[in-house]
ZAVOGU-775521 format. One record per residue: residue in three letters; z, x, y of N, C-alpha, C in turn. Coordinates in steps of 0.001 Angstrom, whole numbers. Each point is the difference from the previous one (the first is absolute). Layout:
% ZAVOGU-775521
PT code     nzz     nxx     nyy    cazz    caxx    cayy     czz     cxx     cyy
PT  ALA       Z       X       Y       Z       X       Y       Z       X       Y
...
% end
This chain:
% ZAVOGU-775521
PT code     nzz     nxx     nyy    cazz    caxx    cayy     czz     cxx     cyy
PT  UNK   -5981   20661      55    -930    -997     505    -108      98    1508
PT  UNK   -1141     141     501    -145      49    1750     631   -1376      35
PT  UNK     421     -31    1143     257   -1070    1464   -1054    -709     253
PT  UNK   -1110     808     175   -1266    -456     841    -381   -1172    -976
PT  UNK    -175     132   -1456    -303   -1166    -763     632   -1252    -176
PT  UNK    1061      23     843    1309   -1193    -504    -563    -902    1518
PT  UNK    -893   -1186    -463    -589    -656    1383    1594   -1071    -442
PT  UNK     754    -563    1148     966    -713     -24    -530   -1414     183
PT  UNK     -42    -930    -746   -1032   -1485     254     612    -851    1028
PT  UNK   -1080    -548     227     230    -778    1063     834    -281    1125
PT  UNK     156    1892     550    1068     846     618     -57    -662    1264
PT  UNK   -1454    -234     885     349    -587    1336     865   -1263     210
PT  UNK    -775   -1156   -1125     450    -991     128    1556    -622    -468
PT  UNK     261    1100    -672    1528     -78    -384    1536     390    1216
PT  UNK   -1348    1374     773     667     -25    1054     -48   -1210    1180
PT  UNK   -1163    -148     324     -45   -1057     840     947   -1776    -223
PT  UNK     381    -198   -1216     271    -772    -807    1945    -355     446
PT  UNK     861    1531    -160     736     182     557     528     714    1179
PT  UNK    -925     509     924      53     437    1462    1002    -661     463
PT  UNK    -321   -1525     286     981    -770     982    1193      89    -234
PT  UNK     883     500   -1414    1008    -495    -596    1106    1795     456
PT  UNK   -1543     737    -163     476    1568     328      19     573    1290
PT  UNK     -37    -402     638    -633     487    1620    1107      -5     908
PT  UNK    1249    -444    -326    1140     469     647     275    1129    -484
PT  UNK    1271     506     890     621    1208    -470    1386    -243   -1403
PT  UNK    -687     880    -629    1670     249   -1020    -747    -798   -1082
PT  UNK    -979    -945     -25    -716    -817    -807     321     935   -1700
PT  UNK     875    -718    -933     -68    1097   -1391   -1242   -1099    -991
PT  UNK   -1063    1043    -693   -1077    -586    -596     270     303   -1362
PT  UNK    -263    -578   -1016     322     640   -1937   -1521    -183    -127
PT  UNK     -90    1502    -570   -1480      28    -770     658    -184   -1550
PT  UNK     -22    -670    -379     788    -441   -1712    -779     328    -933
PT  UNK   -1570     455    -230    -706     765    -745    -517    1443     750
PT  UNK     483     947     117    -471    1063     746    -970     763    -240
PT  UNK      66     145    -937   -1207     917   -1178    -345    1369     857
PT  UNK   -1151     243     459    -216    1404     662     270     -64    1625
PT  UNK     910   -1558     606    -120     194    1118   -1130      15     958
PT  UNK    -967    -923     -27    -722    -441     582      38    -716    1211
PT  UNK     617   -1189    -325     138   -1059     379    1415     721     784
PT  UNK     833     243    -654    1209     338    1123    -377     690    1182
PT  UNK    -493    1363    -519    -657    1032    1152    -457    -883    1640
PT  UNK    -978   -1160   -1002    -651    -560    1173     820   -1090    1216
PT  UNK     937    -509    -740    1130    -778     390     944    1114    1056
PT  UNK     442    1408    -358    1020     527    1064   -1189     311    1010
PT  UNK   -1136     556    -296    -838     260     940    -606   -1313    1405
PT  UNK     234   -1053    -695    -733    -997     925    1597    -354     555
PT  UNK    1211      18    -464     939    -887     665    1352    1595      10
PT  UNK    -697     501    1645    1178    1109    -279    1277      -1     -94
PT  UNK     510   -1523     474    1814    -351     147     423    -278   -1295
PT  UNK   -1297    -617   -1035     578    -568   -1329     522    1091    -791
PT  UNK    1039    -552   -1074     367     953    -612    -283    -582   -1372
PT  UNK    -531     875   -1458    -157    -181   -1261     662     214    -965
PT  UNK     300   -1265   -1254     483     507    -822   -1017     -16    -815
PT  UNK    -500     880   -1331    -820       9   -1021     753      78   -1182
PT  UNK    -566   -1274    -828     526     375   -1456   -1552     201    -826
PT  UNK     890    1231   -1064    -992    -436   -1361     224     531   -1065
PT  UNK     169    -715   -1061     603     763   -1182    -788     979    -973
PT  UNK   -1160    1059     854    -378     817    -941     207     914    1525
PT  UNK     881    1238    -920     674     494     489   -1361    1446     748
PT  UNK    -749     -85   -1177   -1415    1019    1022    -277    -625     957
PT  UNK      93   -1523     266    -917    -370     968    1130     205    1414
PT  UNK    1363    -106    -416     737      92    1054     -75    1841     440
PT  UNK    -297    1022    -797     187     620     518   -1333     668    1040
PT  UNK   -1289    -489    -812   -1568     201     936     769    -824    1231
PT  UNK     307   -1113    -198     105    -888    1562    1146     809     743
PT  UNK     655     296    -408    1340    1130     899    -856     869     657
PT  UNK    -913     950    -429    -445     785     524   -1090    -308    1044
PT  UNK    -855   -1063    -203    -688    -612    1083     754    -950    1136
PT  UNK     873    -296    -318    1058    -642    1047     859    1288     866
PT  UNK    -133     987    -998    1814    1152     993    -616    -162    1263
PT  UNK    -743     253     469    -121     -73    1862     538   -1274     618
PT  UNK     244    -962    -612     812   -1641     724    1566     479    -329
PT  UNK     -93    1156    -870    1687     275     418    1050   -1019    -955
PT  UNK     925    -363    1381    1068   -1081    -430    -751    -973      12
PT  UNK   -1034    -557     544    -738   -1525      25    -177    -731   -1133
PT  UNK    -366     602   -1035    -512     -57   -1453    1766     500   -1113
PT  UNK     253   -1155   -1036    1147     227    -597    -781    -191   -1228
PT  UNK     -42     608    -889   -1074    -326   -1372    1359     163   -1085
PT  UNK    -229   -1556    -538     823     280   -1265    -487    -462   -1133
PT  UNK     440     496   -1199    -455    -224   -1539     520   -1417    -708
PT  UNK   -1159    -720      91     630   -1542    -469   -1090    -980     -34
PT  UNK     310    -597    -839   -1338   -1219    -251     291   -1235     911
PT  UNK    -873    -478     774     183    -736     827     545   -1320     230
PT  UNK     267    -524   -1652    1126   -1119     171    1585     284      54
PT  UNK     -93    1541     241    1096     387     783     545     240    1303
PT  UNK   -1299    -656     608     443     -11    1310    1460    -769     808
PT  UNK     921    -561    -745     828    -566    1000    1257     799    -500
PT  UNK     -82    1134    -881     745     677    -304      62    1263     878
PT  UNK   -1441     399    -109    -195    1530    1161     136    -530    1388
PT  UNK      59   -1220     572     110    -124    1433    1367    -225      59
PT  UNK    1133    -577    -927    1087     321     -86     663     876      20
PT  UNK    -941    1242    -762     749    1437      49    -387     565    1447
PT  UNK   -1112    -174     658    -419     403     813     578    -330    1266
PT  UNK     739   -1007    -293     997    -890    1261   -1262    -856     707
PT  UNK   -1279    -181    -316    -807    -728     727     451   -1735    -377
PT  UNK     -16    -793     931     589   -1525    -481   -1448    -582      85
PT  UNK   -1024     286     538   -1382    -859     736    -610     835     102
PT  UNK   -1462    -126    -559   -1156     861     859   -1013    -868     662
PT  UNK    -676     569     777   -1360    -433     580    -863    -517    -877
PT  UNK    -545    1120    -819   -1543     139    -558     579     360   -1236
PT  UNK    -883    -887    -883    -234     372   -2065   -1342     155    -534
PT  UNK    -130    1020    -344   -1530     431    -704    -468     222   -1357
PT  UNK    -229   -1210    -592     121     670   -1803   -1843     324     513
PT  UNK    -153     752   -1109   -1667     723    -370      -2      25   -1753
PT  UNK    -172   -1028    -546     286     189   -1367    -741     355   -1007
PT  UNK   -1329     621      49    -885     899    -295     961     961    -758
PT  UNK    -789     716    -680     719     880    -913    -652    1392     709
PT  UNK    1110     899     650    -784    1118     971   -1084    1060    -864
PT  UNK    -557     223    1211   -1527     721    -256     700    1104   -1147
PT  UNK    1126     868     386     767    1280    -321     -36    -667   -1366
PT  UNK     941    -859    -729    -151    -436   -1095   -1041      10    -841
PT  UNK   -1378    -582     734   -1162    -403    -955    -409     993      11
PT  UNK     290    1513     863   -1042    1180    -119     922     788    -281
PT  UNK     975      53    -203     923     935   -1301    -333    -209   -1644
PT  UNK    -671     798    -355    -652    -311   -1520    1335    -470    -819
PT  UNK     604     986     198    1132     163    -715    1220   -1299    -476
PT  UNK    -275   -1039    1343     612   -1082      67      26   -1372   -1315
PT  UNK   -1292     380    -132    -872   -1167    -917     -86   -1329    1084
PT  UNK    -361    -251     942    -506   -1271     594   -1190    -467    -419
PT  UNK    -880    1229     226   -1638     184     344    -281    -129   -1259
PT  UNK   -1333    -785    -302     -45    -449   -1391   -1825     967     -63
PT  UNK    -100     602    1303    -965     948     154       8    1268    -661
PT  UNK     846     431     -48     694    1254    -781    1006      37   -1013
PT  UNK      13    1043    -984     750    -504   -1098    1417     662     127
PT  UNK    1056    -298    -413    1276     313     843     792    -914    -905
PT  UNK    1767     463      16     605    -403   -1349     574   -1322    1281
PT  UNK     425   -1567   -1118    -334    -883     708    1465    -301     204
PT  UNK     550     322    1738     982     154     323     216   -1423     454
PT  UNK    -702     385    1533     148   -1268     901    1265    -872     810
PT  UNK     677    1156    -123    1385    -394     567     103     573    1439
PT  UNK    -147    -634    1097     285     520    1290    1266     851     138
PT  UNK    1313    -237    -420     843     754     -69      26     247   -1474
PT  UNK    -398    1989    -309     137     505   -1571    1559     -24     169
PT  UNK     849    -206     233    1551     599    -418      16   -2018    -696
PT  UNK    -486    -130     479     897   -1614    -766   -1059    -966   -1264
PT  UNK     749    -876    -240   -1219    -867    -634    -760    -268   -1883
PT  UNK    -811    -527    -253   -1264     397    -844    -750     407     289
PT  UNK    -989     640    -508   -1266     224     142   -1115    -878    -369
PT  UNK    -702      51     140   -1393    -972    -206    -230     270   -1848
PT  UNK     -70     946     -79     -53     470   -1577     830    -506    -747
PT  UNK    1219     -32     452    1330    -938    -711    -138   -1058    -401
PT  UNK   -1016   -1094    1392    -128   -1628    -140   -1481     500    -862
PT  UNK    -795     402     -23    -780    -221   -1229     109     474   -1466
PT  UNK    1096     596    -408     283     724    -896    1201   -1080    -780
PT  UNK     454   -1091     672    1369    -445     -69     -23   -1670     403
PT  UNK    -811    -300     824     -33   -1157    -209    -792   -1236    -565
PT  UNK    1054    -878    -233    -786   -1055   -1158   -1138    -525     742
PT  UNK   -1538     -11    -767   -1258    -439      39     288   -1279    1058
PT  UNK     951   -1170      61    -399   -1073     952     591     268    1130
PT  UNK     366    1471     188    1079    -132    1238   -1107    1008     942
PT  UNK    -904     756    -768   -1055     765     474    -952    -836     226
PT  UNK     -45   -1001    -591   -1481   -1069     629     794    -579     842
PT  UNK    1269     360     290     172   -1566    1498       6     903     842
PT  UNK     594    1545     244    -329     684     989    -953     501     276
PT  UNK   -1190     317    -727   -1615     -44    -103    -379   -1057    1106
PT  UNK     203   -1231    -443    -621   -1395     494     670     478    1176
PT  UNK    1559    -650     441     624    -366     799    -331    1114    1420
PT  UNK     385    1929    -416    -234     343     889   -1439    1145     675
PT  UNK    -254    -402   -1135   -1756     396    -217    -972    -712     370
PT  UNK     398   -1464    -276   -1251   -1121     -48   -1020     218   -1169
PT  UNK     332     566    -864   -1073     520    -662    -164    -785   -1102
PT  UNK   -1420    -585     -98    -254   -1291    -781     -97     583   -1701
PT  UNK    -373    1512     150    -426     411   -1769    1637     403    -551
PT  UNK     980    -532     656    1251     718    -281     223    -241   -1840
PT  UNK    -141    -806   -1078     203    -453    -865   -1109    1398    -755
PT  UNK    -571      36     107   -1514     863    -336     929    1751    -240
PT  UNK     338     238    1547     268    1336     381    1296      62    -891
PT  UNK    1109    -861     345    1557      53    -609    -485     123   -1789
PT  UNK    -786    -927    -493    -151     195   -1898    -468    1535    -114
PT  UNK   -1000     865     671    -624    1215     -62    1281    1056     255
PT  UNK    1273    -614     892     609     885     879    1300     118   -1525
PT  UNK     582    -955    -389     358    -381   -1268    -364    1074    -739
PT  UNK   -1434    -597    -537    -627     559   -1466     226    1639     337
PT  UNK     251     978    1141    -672    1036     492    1239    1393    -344
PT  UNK    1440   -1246     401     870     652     618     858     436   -1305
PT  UNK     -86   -1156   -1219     499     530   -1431    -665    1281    -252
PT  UNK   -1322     158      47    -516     740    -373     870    1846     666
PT  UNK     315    -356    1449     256    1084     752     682   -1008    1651
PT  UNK    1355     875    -298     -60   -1143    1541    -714     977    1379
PT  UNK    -127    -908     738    -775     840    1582     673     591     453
PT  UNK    -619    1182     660     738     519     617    -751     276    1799
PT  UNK   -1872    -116    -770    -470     759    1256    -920    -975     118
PT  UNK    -586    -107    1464    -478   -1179     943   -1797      75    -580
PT  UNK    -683     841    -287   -1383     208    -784      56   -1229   -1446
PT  UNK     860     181    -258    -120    -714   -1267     290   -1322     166
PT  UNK     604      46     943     138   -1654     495   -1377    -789      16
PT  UNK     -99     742    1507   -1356    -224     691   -1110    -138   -1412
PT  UNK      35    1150    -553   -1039     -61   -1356    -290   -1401    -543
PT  UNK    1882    -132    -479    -186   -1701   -1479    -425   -1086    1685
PT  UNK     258      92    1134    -160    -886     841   -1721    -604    -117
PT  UNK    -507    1067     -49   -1342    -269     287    -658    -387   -1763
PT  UNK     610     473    -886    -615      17   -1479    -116   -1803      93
PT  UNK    1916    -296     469     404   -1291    -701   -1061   -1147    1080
PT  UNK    -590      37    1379    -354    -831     699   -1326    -960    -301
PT  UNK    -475    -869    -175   -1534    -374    -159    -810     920    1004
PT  UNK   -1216     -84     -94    -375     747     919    -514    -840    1249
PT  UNK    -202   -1356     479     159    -466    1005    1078     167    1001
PT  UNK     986     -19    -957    1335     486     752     306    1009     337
PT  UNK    -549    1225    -157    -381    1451     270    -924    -269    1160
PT  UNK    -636    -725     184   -1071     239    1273     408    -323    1320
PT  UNK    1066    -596     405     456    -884     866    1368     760     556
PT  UNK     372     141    1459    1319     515     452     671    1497    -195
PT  UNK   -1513     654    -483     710     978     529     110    1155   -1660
PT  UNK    1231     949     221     615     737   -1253     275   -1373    -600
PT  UNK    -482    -257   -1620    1104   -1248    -503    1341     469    -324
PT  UNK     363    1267     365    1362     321    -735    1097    -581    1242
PT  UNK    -541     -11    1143     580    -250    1145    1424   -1140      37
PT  UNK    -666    -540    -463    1229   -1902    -330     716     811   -1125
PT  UNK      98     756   -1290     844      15    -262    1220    1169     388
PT  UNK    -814     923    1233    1094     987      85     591    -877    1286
PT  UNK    -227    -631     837     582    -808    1038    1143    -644    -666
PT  UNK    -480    -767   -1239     887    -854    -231    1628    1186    -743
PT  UNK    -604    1176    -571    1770     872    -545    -147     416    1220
PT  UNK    -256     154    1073     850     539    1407     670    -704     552
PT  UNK    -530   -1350    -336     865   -1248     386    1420    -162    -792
PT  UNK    -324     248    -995    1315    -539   -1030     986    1640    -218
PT  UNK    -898     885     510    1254    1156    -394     494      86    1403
PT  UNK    -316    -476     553     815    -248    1831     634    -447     652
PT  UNK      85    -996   -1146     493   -1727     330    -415    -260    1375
PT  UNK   -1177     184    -164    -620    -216    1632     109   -1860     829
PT  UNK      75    -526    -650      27   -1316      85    1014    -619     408
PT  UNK    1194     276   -1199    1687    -428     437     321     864     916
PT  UNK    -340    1049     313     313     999     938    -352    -848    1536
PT  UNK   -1201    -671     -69    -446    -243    1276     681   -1227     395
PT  UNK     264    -951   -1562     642   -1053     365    1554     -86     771
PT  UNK     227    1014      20    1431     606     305    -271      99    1858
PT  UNK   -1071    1057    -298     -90     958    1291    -722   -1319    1429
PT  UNK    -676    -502    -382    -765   -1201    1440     849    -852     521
PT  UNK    1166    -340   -1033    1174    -973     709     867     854     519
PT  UNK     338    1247    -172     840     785     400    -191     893    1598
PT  UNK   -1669     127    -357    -651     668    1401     263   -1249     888
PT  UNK    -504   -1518      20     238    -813     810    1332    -706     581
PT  UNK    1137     674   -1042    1385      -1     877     324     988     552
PT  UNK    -378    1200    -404     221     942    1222    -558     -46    1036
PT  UNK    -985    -562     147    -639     -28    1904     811    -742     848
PT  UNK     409     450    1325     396    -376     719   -1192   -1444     235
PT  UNK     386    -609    1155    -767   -1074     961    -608    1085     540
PT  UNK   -1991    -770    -473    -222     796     954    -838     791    -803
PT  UNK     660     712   -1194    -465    1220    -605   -1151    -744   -1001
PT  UNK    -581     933    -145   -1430    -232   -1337      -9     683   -1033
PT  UNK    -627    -299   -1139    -523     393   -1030   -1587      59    -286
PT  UNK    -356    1257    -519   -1524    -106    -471      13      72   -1498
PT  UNK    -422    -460   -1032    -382     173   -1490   -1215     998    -230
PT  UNK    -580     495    -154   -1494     255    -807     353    -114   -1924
PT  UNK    -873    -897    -199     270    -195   -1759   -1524     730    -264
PT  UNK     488     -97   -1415   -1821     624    -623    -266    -831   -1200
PT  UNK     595   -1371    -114     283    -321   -1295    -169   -2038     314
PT  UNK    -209    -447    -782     357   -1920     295     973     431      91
PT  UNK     831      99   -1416    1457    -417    -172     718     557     846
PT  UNK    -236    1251     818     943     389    1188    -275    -805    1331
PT  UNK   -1430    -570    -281    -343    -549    1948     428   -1344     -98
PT  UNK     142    -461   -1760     865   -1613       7    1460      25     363
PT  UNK     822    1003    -205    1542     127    -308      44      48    2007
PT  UNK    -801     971     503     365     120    1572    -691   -1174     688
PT  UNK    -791    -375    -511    -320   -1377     434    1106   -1275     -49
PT  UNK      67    -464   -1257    1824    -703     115     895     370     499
PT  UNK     553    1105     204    1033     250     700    -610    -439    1557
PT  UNK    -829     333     749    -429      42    1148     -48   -1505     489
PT  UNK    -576    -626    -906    -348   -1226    -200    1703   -1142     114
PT  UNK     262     467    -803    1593    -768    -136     894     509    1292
PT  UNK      -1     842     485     374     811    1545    -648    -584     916
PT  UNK   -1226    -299     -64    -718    -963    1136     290   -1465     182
PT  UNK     455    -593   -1401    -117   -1314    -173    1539    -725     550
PT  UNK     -58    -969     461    1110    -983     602    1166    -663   -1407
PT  UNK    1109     387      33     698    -404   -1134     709   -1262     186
PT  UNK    -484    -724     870     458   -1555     522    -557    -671   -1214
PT  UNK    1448    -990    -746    -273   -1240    -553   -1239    -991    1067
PT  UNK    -507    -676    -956   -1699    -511    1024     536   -1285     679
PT  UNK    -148    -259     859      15   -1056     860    1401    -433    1155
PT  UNK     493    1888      -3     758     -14    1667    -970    -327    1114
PT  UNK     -71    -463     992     -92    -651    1167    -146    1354     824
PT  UNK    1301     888     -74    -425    1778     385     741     675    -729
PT  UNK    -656    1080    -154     724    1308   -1316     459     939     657
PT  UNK    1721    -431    -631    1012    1099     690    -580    1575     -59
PT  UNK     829     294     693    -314    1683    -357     148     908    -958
PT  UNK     744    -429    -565     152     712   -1652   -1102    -260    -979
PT  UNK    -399   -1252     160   -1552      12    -588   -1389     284     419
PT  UNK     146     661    1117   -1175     362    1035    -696    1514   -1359
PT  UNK   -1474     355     104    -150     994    -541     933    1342     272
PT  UNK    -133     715    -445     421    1403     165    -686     935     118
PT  UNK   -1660    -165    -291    -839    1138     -76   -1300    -808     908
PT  UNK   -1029     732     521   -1020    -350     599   -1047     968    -607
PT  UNK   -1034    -753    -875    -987    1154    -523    -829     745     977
PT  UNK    -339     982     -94    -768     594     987   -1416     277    -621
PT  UNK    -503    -300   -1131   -1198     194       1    -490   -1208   -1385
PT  UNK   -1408    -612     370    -431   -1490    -420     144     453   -1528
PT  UNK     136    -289    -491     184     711   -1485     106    1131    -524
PT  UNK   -1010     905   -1231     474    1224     132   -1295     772    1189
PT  UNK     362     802     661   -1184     954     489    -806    1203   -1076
PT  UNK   -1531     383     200    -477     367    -702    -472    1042    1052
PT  UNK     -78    1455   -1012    -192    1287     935   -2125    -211     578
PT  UNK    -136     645     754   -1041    -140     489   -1361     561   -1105
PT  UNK   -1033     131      33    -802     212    -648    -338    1402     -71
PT  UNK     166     435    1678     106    1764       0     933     307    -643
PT  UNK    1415    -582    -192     920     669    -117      87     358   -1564
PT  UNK    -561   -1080    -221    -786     352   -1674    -384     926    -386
PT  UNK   -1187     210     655   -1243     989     223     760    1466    -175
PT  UNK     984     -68     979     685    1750     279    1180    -137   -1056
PT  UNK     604    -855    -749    1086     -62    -667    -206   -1102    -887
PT  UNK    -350     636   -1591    -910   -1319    -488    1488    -577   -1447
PT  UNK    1412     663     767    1445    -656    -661     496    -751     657
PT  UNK    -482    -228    1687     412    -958     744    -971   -1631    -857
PT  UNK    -903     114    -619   -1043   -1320    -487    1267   -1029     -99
PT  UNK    1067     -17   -1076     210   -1515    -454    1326     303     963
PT  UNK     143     596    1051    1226     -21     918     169   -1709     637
PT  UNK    1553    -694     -34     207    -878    1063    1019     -87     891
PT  UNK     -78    -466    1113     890     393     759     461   -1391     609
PT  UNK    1253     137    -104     553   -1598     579    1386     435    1297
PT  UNK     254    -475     467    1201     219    1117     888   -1297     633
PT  UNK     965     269     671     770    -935      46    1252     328    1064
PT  UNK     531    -643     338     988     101    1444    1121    -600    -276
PT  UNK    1258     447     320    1453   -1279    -332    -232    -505    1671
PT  UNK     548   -1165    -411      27    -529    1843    1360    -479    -322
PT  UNK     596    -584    -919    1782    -139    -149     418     419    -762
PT  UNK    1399     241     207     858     272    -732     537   -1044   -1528
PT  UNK      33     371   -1120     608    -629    -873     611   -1056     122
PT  UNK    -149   -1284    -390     703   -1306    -132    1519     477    -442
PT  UNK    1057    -159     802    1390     259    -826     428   -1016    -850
% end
């Protein structure tokens, strides 16, 4: 896959977002989704004192990003790990605090344009969907294997997808017959089983249901629920975090956390609120931010991108 095609979203403003936090010397930044190294690249390049760690647990993507990073040298430490492991790798790493946290939680370009992967519900491809192949289920597994109401709640839940009852009875009736193996036939009963109003509207209709097994063979969700409280105790005072979600249910989960980090934990009606109940976080941007309209235009995977950010200003209530 070229380089040249991997546009990194909403790359300025992510930088601009955490500048202030990076702009000393020795400043250490975690790109915690790395994918082809985009976003990192642009981070050692704008802040030459900072130094990077990158995680990501598909091990191609760490090694494309190694090779577009070797010129930062020692600056750049790339290790293999899913990002609610971060307070483990900064442990190994001897780092106690960083500056700057960058999730990008998009599923990388490299992924959706590796046929072979099964993401892309564009091409037909055996239906993997596991960011890291050494571990896991596969997507084929949860439709081959799981019970009919547990496929309509992850349909609904991380799909949004209103025909989920429709698609799951077809997906059922389909799989006795032969279980799945390859992403065409999905896509196929997807479109057989839909009304056709519901075919006209948003796009591929197969879309909501391959989102929703990338979600559930990823544990993309508990993963994150792990990873936003964890990024916001590692920042020093001082230090920031940026999110980009592509999803509600991911821009709600970094929203509460941010939200509960901003908010005053004073019982109501002190006179003045000690310091242990003072916030801990200061949001940095009015809700979520939305990529620009060009940015659309030239990168049309940046569309349902959001971007939220946030600052520690204290230290933990002891």
């Amino acid at each position: 896959m070229s380089q040249s095609r991997h546009f990194p979203v909403m790359l300025q403003r992510c930088l601009d977002l955490l500048a202030p936090a990076l702009e000393r010397p020795g400043a250490v930044v975690v790109d915690c989704t790395l994918g082809l190294g985009g976003h990192s690249e642009a981070l050692l390049a704008r802040f030459p004192e900072a130094r990077l760690i990158g995680l990501d647990r598909d091990k191609e993507a760490l090694r494309l990003s190694g090779e577009r990073l070797a010129p930062y040298g020692e600056r750049a430490t790339l290790v293999h790990a899913v990002y609610d492991e971060l307070p483990e790798v900064l442990e190994r790493l001897r780092v106690p605090r960083v500056r700057g946290v960058l999730f990008d939680l998009g599923v990388s370009s490299m992924q959706l344009d590796e046929a072979d992967r099964g993401f892309a519900y564009a091409q037909d491809a055996p239906l993997d969907m596991r960011m890291d192949q050494t571990t896991g289920i596969s997507a084929a597994e949860v439709l081959n294997t799981y019970p009919p109401g547990e496929l309509v709640r992850i349909l609904r839940a991380y799909g949004e997808e209103k025909q989920a009852k429709r698609i799951v009875s077809a997906i059922v009736r389909e799989r006795e017959k032969e279980p799945f193996d390859n992403s065409a036939r999905l896509v196929e009963l997807i479109r057989d089983a839909l009304p056709q109003a519901a075919k006209r509207t948003g796009g591929n209709p197969a879309k909501r249901t391959f989102q929703a097994l990338r979600i559930e063979v990823n544990g993309e969700l508990s993963v994150l629920e792990r990873a936003i409280p964890a990024a916001v105790k590692a920042l020093d005072v001082g230090g920031r975090v940026a999110v980009l979600s592509y999803h509600s249910l991911e821009d709600r989960l970094v929203k509460q956390v941010f939200a509960a980090g901003a908010a005053s934990t004073a019982p109501p009606g002190l006179p003045v609120v000690p310091e242990r109940y003072q916030p801990r976080l200061k949001l940095l941007t009015r809700g979520a931010e939305l990529p620009t309209e060009e940015e659309i235009a030239e990168n049309r995977r940046a569309a349902p991108a959001r971007l939220r950010g946030a600052e520690r200003i204290r230290e933990d209530a002891e």
